[in-house]
C-alpha distance (Angstrom), angle and dihedral (degrees) to the residues before:
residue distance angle dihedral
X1 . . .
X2 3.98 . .
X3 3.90 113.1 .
X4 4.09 105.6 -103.3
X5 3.84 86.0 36.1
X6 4.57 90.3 139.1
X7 3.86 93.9 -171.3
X8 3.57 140.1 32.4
X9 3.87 122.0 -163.4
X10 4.17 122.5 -165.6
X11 3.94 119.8 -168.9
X12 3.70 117.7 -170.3
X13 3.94 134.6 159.3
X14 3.73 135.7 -154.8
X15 3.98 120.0 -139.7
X16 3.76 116.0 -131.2
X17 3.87 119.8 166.8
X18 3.90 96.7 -161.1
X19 3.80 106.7 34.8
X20 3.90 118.7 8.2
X21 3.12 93.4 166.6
X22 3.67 97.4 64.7
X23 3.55 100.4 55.1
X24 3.45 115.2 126.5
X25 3.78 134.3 -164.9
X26 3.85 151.2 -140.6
X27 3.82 120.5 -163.6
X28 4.28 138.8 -173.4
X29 3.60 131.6 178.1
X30 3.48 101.6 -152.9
X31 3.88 116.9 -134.2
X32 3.77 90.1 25.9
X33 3.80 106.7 40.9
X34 3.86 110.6 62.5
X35 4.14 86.8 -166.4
X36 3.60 151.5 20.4
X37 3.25 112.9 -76.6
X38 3.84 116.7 -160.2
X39 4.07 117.3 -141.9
X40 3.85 104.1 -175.3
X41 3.25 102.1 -141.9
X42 3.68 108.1 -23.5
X43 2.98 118.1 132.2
X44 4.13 109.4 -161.8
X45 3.85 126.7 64.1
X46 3.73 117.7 -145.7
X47 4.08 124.4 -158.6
X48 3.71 116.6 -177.9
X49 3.49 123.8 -167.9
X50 4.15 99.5 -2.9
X51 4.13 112.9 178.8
X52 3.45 119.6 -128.4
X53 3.83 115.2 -70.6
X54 3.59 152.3 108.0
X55 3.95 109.3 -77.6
X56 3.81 137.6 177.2
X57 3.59 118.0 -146.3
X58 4.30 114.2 -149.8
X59 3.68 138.3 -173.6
X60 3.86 138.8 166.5
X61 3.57 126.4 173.0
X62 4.06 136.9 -159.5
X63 3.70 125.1 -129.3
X64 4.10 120.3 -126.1
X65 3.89 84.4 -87.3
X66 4.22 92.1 61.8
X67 3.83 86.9 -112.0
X68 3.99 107.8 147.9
X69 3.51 127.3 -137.7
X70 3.97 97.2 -150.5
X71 3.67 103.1 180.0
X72 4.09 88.5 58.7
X73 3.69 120.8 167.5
X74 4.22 118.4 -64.2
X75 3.53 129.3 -160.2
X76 3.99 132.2 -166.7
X77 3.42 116.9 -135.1
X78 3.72 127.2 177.1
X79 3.98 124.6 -161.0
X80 4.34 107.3 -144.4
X81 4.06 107.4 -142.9
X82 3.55 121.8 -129.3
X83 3.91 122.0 -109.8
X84 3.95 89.2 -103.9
X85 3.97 85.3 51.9
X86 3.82 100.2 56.0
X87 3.38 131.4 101.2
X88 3.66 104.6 -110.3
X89 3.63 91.1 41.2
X90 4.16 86.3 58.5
X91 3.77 89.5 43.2
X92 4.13 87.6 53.1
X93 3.81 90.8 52.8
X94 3.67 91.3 48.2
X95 3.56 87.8 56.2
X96 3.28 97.5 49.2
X97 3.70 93.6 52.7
X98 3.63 92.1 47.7
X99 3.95 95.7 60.5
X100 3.86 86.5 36.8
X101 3.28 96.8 48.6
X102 3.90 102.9 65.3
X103 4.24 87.5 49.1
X104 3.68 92.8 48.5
X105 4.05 88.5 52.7
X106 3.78 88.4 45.7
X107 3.69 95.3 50.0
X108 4.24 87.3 48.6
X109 3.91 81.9 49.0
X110 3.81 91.4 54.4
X111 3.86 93.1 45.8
X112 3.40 96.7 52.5
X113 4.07 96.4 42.9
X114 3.97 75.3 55.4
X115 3.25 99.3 54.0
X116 3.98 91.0 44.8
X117 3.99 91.3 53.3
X118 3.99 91.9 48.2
X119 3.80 95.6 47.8
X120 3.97 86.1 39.3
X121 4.02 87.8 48.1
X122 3.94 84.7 53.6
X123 3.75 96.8 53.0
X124 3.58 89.3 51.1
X125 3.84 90.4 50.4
X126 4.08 87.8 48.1
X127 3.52 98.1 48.2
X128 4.08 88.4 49.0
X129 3.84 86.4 48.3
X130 3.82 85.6 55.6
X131 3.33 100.4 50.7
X132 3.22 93.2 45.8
X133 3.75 94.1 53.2
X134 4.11 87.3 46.2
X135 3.86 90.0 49.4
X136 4.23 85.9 44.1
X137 3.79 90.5 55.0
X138 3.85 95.6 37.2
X139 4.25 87.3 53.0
X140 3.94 83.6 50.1
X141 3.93 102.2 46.8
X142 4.11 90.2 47.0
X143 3.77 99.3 34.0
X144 4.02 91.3 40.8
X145 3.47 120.4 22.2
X146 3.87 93.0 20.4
X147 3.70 98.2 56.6
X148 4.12 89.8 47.2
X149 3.89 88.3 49.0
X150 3.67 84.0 53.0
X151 4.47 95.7 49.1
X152 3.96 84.4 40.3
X153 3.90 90.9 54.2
X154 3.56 97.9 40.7
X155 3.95 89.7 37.8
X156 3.93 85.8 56.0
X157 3.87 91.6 46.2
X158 4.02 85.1 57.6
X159 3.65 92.1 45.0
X160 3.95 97.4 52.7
X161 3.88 91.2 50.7
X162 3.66 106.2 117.1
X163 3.75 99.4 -150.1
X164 4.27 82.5 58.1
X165 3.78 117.2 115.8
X166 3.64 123.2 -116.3
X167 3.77 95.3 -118.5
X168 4.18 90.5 47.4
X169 4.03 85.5 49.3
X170 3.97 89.5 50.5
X171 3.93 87.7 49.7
X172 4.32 93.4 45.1
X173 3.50 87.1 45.2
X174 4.04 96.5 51.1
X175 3.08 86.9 45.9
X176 3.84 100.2 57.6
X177 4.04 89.1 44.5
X178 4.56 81.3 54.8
X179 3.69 84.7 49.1
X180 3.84 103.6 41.9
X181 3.43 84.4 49.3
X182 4.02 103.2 54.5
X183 3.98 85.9 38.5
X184 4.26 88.0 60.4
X185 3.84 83.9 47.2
X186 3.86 99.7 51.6
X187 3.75 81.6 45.7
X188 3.59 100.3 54.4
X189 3.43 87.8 47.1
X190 3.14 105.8 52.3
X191 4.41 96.4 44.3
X192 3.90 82.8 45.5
X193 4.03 87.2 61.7
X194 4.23 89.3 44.4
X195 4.12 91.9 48.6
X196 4.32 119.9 -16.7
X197 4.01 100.0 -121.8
X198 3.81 86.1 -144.4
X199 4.60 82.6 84.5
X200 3.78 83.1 64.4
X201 3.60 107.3 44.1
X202 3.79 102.1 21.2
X203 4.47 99.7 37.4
X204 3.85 113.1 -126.7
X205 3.98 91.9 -75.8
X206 3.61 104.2 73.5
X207 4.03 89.8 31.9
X208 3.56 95.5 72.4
X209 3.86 90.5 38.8
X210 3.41 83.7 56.9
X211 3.27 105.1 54.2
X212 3.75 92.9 41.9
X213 3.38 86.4 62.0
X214 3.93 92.5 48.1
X215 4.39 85.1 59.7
X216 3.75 88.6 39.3
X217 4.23 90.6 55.3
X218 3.95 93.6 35.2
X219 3.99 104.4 52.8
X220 3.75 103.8 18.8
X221 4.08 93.7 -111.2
X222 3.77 120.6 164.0
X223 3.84 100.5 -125.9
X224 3.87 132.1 -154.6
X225 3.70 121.0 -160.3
X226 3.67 132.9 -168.5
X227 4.19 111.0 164.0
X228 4.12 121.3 171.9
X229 3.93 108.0 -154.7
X230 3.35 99.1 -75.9
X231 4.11 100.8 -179.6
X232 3.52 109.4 124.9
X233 3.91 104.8 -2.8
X234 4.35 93.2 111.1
X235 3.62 128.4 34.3
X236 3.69 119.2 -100.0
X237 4.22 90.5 -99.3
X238 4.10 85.3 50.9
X239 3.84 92.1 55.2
X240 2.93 103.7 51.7
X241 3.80 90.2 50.7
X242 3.85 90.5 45.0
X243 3.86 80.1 46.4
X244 4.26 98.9 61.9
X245 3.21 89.1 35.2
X246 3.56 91.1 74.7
X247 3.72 100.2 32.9
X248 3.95 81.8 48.9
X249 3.74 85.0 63.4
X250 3.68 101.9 43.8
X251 3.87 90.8 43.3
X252 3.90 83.5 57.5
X253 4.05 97.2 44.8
X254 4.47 86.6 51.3
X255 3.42 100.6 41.4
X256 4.40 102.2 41.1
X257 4.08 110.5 -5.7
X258 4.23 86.5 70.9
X259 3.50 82.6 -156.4
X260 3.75 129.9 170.2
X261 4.22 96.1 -148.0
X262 3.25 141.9 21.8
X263 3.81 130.1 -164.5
X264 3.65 126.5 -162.1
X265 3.95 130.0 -177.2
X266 3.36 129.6 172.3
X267 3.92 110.4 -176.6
X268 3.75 139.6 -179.9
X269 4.21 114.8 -118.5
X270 3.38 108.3 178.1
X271 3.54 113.4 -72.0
X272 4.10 96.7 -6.0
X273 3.81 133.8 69.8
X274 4.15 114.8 -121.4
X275 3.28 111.0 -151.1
X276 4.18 121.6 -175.4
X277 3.58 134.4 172.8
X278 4.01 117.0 -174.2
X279 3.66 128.1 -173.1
X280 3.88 126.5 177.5
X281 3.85 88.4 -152.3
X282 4.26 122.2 133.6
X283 4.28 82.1 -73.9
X284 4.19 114.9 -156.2
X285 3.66 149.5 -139.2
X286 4.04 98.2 -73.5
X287 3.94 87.4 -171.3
X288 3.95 90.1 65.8
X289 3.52 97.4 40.9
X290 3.79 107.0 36.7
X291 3.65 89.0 140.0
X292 3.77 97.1 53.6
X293 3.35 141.6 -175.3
X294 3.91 117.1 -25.3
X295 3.81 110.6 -132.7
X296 3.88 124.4 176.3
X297 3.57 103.9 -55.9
X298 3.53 101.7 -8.2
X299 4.39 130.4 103.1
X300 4.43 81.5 -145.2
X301 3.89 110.0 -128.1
X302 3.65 93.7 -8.7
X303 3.70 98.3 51.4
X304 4.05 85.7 45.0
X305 3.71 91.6 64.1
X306 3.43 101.3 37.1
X307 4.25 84.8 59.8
X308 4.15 86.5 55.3
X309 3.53 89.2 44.2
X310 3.63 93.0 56.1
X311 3.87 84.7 44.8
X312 3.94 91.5 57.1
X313 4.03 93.4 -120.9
X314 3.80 125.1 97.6
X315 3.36 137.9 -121.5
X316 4.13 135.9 -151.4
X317 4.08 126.1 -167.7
X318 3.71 111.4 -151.2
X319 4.19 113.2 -175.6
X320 3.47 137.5 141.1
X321 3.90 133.6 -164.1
X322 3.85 95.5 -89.7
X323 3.42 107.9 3.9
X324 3.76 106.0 83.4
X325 4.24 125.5 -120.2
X326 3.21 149.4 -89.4
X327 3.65 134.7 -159.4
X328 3.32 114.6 -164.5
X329 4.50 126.4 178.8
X330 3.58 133.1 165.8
X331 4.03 119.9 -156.6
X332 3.79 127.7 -170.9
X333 4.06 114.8 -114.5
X334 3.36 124.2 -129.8
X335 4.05 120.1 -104.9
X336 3.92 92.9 -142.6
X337 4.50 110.7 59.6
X338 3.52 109.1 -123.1
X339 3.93 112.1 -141.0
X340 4.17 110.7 -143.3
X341 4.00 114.3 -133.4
X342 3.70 108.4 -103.7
């Protein structure tokens, strides 16, 4: 049989002088069939699909009286491979993979040392943007605060001297209450930027409505909101990611989408948190900036996935020169509800 051949048909017939009719039969293909197999009295065999080989077709048949015939009739049959079933076709491909092989494992090699130098390259840039935010706050706290702890001291000291005049006292002393007052500003300020207070006394619901709002009332954007009750789903550390991640992405839509509206939605599904901000702003080539635009704080796109990554979710950017963006992550919930401080 020709290589390709898909089915293989084998008539036979079994001579009876008193009842042909009756004749029944038994047949094997040896080398695929591992026992008889008995026909009645059909009178074809079909093989479909046979792989090359060397094969022996067999059949014996039984008169109307059940009286077997066991030496039957045999056949050999043999099943041509195919080019791309031979031996030294096999052998080539082996080869091939062989001297392939090494280059494709080389090539994984490379990938993966690239991957390690990009995500090292980001750590590096993360730990400079932390110490530069530590070195920002440190400049504020003694250049700020420290100096008007200093005037309110030394304003004090004048104040308490008992040889000072009433009105001079009445001055020191309005001063200190000017003082105290910036000095609880510039701290407010400044622990709002490390974690807003609103997570703690508000819950993570009305946070981000607030500070939707806050973009809504400072550029003039038409804003969308869709919020699930979100009290209690993440752990304190995992709202207040979840929390800049979406005033990353609002901070990026006022200050260089120049769009018109913005829709954010933050849904439950099941057992993870979808979170979506859309914008139908001029949009941009995500694959040439992938690292973004740096805002106060934040690393841009990069530093927005790397705060889902940490959550365990994922994250895509979708955007196009002219056609707005959306940013789009998913992160994991938390079996066990996590009750905010109030």
């Amino acid at each position: 049989m020709p290589a390709g051949r898909r089915r293989v048909e084998i008539r036979y017939a079994g001579v009876s002088f008193s009842a042909p009719e009756r004749v029944r039969f038994k047949q094997r293909l040896e080398g695929f069939d591992e026992e008889w197999r008995e026909v009645g009295e059909e009178r074809v065999a079909s093989f479909l699909g046979l792989p090359p080989g060397n094969y022996g077709f067999r059949v014996i048949a039984a008169n109307n009286d059940g009286v077997w015939n066991n030496q039957g009739a045999s056949l050999a049959l043999v099943v041509q491979p195919g080019w791309w079933q031979t031996w030294w076709f096999r052998g080539a491909l082996a080869g091939v993979f062989l001297s392939l092989g090494p280059l494709i494992y080389l090539r994984r090699i490379r990938q993966l040392q690239r991957a390690r130098a990009a995500q090292e390259a980001f750590s590096r840039q993360l730990i400079q943007q932390q110490e530069a935010e530590r070195k920002r706050i440190a400049g504020e706290l003694h250049d700020g605060l420290g100096q008007a702890l200093l005037i309110v001291k030394n304003t004090a000291s004048m104040a308490a001297d008992p040889e000072a005049a009433p009105d001079e006292m009445r001055d020191d002393l309005a001063t200190i209450t000017r003082l105290s007052a910036q000095a609880l500003e510039e701290v407010r300020v400044i622990t709002h930027a490390l974690r807003p207070p609103e997570l703690d006394r508000l819950g993570l619901t009305r946070t981000i409505e607030h500070v939707v709002r806050l973009a809504a009332d400072a550029s003039g954007l038409q804003c969308s909101l869709e919020l699930d009750a979100l009290d209690g789903l993440l752990p304190p550390s995992s709202e207040i990611q979840l929390y800049r991640l979406v005033q990353e992405c609002l901070n990026n839509v006022v200050k260089h989408a120049r769009a018109t509206y913005v829709e954010v939605r933050v849904r439950r599904e099941g057992r993870v948190l979808r979170a979506s901000v859309r914008d139908n702003g001029e949009g941009f080539d995500p694959a040439e900036r992938h690292r973004g635009s740096r805002g106060p704080g934040g690393l841009g796109l990069a530093g927005m996935a790397e705060r889902v990554r940490l959550l365990g979710g994922e994250i895509t950017v979708r955007s196009q020169p002219g056609s707005g963006t959306v940013v789009e992550a998913w992160l994991p919930m938390d079996i066990e509800p996590h009750l905010n401080p109030k």
